[in-house]
C-alpha positions as CSV (number, residue, x, y, z in Angstrom):
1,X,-4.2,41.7,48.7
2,X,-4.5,38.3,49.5
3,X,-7.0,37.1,46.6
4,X,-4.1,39.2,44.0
5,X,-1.4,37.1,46.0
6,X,-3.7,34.1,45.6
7,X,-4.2,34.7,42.1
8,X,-0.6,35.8,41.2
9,X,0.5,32.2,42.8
10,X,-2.2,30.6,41.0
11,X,-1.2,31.9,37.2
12,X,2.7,31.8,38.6
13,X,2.1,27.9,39.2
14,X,0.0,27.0,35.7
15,X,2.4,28.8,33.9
16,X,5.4,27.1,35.8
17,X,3.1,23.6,34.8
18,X,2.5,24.7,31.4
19,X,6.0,25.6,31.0
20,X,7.1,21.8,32.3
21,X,4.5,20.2,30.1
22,X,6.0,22.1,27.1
23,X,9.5,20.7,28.5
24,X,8.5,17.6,28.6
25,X,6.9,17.3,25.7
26,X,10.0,18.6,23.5
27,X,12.2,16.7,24.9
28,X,10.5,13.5,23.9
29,X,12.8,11.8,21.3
30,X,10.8,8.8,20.2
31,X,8.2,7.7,17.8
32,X,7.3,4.3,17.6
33,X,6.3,2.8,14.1
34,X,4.8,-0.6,13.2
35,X,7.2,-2.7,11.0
36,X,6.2,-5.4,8.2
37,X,10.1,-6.5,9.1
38,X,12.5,-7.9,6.2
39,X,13.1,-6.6,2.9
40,X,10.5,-3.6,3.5
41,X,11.8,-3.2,6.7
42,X,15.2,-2.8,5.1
43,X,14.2,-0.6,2.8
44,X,12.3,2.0,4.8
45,X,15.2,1.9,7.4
46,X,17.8,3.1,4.4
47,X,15.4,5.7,3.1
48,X,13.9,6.9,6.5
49,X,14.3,5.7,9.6
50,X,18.1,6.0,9.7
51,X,18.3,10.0,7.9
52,X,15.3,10.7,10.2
53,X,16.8,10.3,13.3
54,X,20.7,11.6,11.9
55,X,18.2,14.7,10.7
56,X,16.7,15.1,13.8
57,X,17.9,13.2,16.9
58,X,13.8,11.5,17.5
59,X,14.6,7.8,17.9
60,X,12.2,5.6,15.7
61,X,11.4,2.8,18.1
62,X,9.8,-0.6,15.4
63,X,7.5,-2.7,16.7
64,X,5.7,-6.0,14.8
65,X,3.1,-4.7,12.6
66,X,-0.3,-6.4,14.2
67,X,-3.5,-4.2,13.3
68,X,-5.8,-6.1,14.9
69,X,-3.4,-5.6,18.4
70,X,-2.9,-2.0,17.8
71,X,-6.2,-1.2,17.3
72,X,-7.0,-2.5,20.8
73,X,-4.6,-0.7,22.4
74,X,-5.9,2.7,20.8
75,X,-9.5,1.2,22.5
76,X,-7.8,1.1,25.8
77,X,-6.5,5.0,25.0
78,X,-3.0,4.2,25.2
79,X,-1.8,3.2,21.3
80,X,0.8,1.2,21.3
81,X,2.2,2.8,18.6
82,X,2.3,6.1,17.1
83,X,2.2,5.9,13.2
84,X,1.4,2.3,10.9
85,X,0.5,1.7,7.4
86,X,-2.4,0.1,5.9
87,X,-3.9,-0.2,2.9
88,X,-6.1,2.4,1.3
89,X,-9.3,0.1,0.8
90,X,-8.8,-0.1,4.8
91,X,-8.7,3.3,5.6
92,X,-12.7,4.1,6.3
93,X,-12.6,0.9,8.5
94,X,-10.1,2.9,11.0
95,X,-12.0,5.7,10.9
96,X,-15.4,4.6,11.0
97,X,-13.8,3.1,14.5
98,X,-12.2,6.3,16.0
99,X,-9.0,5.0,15.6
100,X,-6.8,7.6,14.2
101,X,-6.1,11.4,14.0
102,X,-6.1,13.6,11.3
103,X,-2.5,14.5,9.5
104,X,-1.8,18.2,10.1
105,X,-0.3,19.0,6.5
106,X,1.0,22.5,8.6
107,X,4.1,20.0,9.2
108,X,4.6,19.8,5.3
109,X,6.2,22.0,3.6
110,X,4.4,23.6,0.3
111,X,6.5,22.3,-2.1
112,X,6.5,18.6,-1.0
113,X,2.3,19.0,-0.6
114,X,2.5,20.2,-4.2
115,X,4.2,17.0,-5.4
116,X,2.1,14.8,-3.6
117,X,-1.1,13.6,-5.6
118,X,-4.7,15.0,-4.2
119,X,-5.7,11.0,-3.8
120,X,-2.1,10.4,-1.2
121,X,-3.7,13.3,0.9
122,X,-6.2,12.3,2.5
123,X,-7.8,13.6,5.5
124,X,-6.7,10.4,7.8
125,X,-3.9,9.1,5.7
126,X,-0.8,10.2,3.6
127,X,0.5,8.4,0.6
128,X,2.9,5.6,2.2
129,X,3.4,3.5,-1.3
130,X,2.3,2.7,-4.8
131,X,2.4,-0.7,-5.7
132,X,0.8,-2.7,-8.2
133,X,-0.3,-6.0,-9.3
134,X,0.9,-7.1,-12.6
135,X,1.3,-10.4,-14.8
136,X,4.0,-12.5,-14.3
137,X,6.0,-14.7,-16.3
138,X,8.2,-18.0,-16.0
139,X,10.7,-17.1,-17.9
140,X,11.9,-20.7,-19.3
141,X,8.4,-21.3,-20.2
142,X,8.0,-17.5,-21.7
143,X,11.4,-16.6,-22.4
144,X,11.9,-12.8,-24.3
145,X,12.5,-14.7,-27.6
146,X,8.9,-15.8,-27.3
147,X,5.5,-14.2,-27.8
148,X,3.6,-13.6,-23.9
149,X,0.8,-12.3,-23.4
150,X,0.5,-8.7,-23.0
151,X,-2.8,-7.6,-21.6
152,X,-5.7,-9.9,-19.7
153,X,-7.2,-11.2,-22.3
154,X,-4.3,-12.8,-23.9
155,X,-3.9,-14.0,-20.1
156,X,-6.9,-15.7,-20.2
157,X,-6.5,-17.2,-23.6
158,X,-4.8,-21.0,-22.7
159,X,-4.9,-21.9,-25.8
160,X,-2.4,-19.1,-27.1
161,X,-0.4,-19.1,-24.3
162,X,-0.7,-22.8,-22.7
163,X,0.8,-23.0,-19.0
164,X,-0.9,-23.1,-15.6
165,X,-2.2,-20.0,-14.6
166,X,-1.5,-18.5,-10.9
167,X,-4.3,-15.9,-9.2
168,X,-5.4,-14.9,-5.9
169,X,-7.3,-16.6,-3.9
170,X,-10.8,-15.6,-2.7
171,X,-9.2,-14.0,0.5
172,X,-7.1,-11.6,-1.7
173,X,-9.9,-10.9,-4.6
174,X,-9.8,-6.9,-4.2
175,X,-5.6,-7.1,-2.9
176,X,-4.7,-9.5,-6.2
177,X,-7.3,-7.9,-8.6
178,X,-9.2,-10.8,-9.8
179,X,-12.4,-9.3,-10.6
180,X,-11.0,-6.5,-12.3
181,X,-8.5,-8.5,-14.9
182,X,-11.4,-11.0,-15.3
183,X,-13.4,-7.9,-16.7
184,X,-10.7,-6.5,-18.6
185,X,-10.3,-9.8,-20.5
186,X,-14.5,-9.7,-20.8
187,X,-14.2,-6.7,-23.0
188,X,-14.1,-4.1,-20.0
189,X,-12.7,-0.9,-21.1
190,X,-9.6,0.2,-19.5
191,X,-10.3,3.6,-18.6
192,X,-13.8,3.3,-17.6
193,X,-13.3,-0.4,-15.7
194,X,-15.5,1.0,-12.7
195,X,-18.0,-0.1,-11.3
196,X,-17.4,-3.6,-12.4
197,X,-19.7,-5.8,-14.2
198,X,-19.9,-8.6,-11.5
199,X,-21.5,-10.7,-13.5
200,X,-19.5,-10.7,-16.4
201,X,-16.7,-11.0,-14.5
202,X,-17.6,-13.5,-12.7
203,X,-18.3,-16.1,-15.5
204,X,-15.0,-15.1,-17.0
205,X,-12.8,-16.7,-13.6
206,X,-15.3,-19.6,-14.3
207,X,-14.0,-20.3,-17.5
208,X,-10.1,-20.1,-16.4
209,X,-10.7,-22.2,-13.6
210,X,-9.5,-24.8,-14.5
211,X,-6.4,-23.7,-15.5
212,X,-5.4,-22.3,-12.7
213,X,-2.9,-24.3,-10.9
214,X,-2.1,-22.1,-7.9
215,X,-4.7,-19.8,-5.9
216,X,-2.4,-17.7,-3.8
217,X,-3.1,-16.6,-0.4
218,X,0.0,-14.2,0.2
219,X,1.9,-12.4,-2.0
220,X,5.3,-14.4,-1.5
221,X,3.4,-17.4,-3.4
222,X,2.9,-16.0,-6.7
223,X,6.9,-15.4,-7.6
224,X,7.6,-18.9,-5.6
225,X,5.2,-20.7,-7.6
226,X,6.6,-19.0,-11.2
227,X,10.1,-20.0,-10.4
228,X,9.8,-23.5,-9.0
229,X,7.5,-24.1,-12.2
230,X,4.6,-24.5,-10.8
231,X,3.0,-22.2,-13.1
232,X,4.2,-20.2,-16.4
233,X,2.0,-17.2,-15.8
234,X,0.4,-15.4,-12.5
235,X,-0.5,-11.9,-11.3
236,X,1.9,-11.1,-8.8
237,X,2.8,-7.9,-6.7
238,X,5.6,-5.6,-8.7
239,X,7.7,-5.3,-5.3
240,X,8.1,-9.1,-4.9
241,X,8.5,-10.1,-8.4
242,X,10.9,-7.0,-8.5
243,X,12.9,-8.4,-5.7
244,X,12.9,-12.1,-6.8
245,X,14.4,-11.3,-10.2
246,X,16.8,-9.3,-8.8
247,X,18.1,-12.4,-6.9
248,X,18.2,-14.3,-10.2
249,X,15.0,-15.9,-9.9
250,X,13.7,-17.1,-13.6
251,X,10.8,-14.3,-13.9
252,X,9.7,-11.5,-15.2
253,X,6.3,-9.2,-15.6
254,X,4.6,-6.1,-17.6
255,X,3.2,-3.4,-16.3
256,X,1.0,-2.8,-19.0
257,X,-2.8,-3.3,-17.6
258,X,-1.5,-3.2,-14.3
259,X,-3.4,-2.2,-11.1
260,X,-2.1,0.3,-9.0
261,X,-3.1,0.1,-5.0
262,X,-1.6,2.3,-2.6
263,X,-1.1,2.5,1.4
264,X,-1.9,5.2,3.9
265,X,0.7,6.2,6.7
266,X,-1.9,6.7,9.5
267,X,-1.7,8.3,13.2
268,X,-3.2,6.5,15.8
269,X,-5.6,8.9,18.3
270,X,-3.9,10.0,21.2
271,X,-0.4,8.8,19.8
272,X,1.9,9.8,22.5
273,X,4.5,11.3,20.2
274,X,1.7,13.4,17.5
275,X,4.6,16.2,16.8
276,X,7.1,13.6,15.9
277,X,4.7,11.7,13.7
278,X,4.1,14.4,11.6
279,X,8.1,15.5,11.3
280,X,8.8,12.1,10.5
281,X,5.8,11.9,7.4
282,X,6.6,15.1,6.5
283,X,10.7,14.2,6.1
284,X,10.2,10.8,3.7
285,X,7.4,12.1,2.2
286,X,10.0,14.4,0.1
287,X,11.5,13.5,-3.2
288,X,14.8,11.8,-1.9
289,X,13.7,10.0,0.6
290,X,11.0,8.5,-1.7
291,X,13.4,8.3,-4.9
292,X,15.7,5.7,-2.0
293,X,13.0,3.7,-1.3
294,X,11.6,2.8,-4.6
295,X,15.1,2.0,-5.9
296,X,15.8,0.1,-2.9
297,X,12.3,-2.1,-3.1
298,X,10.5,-1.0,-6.4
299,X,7.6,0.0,-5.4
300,X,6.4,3.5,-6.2
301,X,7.0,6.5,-4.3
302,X,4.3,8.8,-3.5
303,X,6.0,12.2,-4.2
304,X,5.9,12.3,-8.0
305,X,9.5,14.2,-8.0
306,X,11.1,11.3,-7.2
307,X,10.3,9.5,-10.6
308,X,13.1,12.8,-12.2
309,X,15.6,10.8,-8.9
310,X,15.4,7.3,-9.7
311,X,17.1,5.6,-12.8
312,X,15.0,6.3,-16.1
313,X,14.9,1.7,-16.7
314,X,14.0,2.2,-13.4
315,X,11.5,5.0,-13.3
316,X,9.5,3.3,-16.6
317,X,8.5,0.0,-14.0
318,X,7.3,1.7,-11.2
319,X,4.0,1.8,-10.0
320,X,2.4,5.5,-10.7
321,X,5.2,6.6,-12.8
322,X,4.3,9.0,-16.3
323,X,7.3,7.5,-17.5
324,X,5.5,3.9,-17.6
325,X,5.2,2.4,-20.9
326,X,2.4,0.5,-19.7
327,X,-0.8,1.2,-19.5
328,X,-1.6,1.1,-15.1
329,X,-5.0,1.5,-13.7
330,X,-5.6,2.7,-9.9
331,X,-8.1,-0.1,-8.4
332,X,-11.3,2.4,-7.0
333,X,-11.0,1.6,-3.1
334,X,-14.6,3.9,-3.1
335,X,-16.3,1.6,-5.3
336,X,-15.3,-2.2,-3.7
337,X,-16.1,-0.2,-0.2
338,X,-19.8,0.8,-1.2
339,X,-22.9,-0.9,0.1
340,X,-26.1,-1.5,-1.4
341,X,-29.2,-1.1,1.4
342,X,-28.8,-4.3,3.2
343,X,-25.0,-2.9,4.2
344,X,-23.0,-5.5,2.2
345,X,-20.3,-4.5,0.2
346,X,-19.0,-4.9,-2.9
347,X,-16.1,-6.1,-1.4
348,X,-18.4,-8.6,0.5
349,X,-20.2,-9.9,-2.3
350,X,-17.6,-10.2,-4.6
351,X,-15.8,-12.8,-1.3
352,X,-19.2,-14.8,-1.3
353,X,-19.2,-15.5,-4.8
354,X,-16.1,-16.3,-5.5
355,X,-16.2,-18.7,-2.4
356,X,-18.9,-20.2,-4.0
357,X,-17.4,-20.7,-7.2
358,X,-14.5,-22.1,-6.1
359,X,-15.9,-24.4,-3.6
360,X,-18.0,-26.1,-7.2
């Protein structure tokens, strides 16, 4: 009688445990997100922090996006933050160090998984953005009433089109899509640019070298550079050159040869507030919330409903859209990630080289 009393106590008190663990857990009304701040911060507050929590009543705490931080604090096993973004080419870097959880898709519902490309699913990561880098124009050098180059040859063709040029640095080679552009204008072909002709590629940024008067080591330099006139052409990410424009800033790009890059919402292992992580992705991963956020920033939303939300003038410049005019590409995070039998990269080599070649 004594072990049943025993054992009656014993199941009465886990399931009086389990039942104020279950409490406890529901009742938690937070998730904490890294934020990039300003005019993306904006953005994603009007298309999803804001209806998240009116939707639901979780709090979405921000804190300073710092990878390098966060990823310490998941080594300590307490993540200072339950959900970030980074970019796709990053993605088997987190993983390779434990860093994240997988996405349960159970939190999605079919329809919204349906919309959502196989390449935005991933394992690890769900489609956060689409964004591209595209050339740029000064517009008082290149004005609409006069010819500009339209795909990357004609970019690297000074004598046609005469101006400073602007490019990424050696830093940014895979983020600003030098080496591909440099083999598109060596006669790459479009569709099968992958894997990249090194060399070839290579010897083309040698010959425009010198004509480039601005190697750009964040993306807020390439439009800054076009409108003070520091150079009449540059690649350029769509968002910024999007948003300078729309201030009135002398500039303007194509889309056509563009290269498309996307970012991974990620969860951090042992994220505090898991259940709310995957609400929240699952909310702004649907067609409005996405539609709000690429008309707010222009960048591309992941959920390929939202290109029927936005405006159609819209909806023919963004990043991933079938309504493009352009002809986009979507950079091949597999193939700068892959390493040859020594473990270097081709993400590694291509930084050595150009290093090198700048530095003659």
């Amino acid at each position: 009688m004594l072990k049943k009393t025993t054992f009656a106590l014993c199941v009465l008190g886990s399931v009086c445990l389990m039942t104020s663990a279950v409490t406890t857990f529901a009742a938690s009304k937070e998730l904490v997100i890294t934020s990039g701040g300003g005019t993306w911060e904006a953005a994603q507050r009007k298309a999803y922090f804001d209806p998240f929590e009116k939707a639901t009543g979780i709090h979405v705490v921000l804190i300073p996006e710092d990878h390098a931080k966060l990823l310490a604090s998941v080594s300590m096993g307490k993540p200072e933050a339950d959900l970030t973004s980074i970019n796709a080419g990053e993605l088997a870097g987190f993983v390779r160090q434990n860093a994240l959880s997988p996405i349960d898709y159970q939190y999605f519902d079919k329809q919204t998984l349906a919309e959502l490309p196989e390449n935005l699913k991933n394992k690890y990561g769900v489609g956060a953005v689409l964004y591209s880098i595209v050339m740029a124009y000064n517009t008082t050098e290149y004005p609409a009433s006069k010819k500009r180059p339209k795909n990357w040859s004609e970019f690297y063709d000074t004598k046609t089109y005469p101006g400073p040029r602007g490019m990424a640095s050696c830093g940014k080679i895979v983020d600003g899509g030098d080496l591909e552009f440099a083999a598109l204008a060596a006669g790459a072909d479009p569709k099968h640019l992958y894997p990249i002709d090194m060399d070839k590629a290579f010897k083309k940024l040698a010959e425009i070298k010198p004509s480039v008067g601005k190697w750009w080591t964040s993306g807020g330099e390439a439009p800054q550079s076009l409108a003070s006139d520091e150079v009449a052409l540059s690649t350029a990410f769509n968002g910024r050159v999007f948003a300078a424009k729309k201030e009135g800033a002398p500039i303007d790009f194509t889309d056509n040869q563009s290269l498309i890059q996307y970012d991974y919402w990620v969860a951090m292992r042992n994220s505090p507030n898991f259940e709310n992580a995957m609400k929240f992705l699952a909310f702004i991963s649907k067609p409005n919330p996405q539609a709000v956020f690429a008309t707010e920033i222009g960048y591309g939303p992941t959920n390929t409903k939202a290109y029927d939300i936005v405006k159609p003038e819209l909806a023919k410049i963004l990043p991933g859209s079938p309504k493009s005019t352009g002809q986009q590409i979507v950079q091949d995070y597999g193939w700068w990630n892959s390493a040859d039998s020594s473990g270097q990269t081709n993400w590694d080599k291509a930084i050595k080289r150009c290093t090198a070649l700048l530095s003659q």
